[in-house]
N, C-alpha and C positions, 0 to 999 in steps of 0.2 A: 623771417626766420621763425614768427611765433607761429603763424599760422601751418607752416613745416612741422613743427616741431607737436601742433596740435595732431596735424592728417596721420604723422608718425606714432602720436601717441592712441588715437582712436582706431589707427588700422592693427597697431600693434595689441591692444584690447579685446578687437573683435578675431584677429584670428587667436591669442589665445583660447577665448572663449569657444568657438569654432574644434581646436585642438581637446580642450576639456571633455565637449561635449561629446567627440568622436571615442576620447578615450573613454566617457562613462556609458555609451554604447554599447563598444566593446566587453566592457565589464559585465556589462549587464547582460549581454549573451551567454559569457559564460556561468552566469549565472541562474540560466533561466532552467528552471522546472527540468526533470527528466520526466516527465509524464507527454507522453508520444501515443497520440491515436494507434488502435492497432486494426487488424484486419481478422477477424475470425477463420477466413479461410485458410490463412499461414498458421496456421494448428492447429485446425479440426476438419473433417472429411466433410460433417456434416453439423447443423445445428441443434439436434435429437429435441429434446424437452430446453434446454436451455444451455451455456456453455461460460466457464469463467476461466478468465489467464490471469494468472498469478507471476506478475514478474518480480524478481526479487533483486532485479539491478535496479528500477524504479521505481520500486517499493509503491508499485502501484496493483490494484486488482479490477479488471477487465468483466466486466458480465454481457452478453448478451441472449435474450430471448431467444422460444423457439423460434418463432415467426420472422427473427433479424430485426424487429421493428422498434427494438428496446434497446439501445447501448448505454452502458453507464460507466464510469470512470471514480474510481475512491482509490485515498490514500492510504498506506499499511504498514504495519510492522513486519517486520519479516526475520528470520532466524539468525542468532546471534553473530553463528561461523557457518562454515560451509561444509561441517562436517554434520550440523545439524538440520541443513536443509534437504529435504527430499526435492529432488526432480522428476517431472513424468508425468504420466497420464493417469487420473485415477477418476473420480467420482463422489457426490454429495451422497451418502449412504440411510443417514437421518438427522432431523436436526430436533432443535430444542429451546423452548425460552427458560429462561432462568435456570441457566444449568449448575449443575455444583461440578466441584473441582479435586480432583484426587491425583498428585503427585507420582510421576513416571520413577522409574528404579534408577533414571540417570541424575533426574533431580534429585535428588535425593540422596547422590555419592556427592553432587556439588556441595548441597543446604541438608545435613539431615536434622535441621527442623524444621522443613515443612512437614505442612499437614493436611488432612482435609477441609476443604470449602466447602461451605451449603451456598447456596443463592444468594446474592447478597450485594453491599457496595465493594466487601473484600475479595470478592471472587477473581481471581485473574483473568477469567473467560466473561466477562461483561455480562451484557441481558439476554444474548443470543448465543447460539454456537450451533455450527452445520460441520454435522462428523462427516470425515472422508473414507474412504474406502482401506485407506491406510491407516492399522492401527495408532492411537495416541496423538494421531495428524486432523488439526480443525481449523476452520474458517471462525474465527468469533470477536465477540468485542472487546473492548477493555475500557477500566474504568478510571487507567493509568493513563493518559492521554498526552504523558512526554515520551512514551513509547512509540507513536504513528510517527511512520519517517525514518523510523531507524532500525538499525539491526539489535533487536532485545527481544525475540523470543525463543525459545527452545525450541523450535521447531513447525510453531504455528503460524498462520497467516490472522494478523490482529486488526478490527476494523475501530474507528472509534466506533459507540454505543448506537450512537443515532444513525449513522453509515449503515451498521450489522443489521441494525432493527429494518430498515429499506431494502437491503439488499435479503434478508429472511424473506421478505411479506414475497417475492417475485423470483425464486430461487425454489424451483420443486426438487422435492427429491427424486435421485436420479440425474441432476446436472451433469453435465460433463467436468471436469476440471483438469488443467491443466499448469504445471507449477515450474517456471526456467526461471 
């Protein structure tokens, strides 16, 4: 009976553990990352000078080269609501290091004490920032960096510092951009 009572207690062990691990599998899928390879050709005709997907369900942002030969994949912040996000197809129009910072008319019914930024560690726009074709809409860094990953910007697409400053140096103006 001991020896029963052993194979009972070692089998009964190993399929918990078995069950455990199936369950933190499972977990674990659902918890894995929303950042999904994408394909440039499912939203853009062509690859002109360069091309970036801005998704804001993944909070992730998409660059590729002219040439296709460069894909790069970074984390973002993305717009608070969805009343604040633009969708669509726009373009990198000029960009900038060490940009300053001047507070939109909406900001400004939310906080009216914001104020202007110079350059700086306080700057909300990090060390970079790439204007889009749509006014008061930019690609830039931030120096808030419990920001990336979540929905906390008025309307920007936010990189961390180091991110912005890589994705600057290979991003001519003129990109294509595109933001769902």
């Amino acid at each position: 009976m001991s020896l029963l009572t052993r194979r009972h207690f070692i089998w009964t062990g190993l399929s918990s553990v078995a069950l455990a691990g199936g369950a933190s599998a499972q977990a674990a899928q659902r918890n894995v990352s929303g950042w999904v390879s994408q394909r440039w050709q499912d939203h853009f005709d062509g690859l002109g000078k360069a091309c970036i997907l801005c998704d804001t369900t993944s909070k992730t942002l998409h660059f590729w080269s002219g040439d296709g030969s460069d894909y790069r994949i970074y984390p973002t912040s993305v717009p608070m609501t969805d009343e604040l996000t633009r969708r669509g197809y726009t373009r990198i129009v000029r960009k900038r290091v060490g940009p300053d910072w001047t507070p939109t008319a909406n900001m400004l019914k939310r906080d009216p004490t914001l104020e202007y930024m110079p350059p700086g560690p306080g700057n909300p726009l990090g060390t970079h920032a790439m204007y889009l074709s749509w006014p008061a809409y930019l690609i830039h860094g931030t120096h808030d960096t419990r920001k990336i990953g979540r929905r906390s910007s008025s309307g920007c697409i936010g990189l961390y510092n180091e991110f912005i400053a890589d994705l600057f140096a290979v991003t001519p103006v003129g990109t294509q951009v595109r933001i769902i």
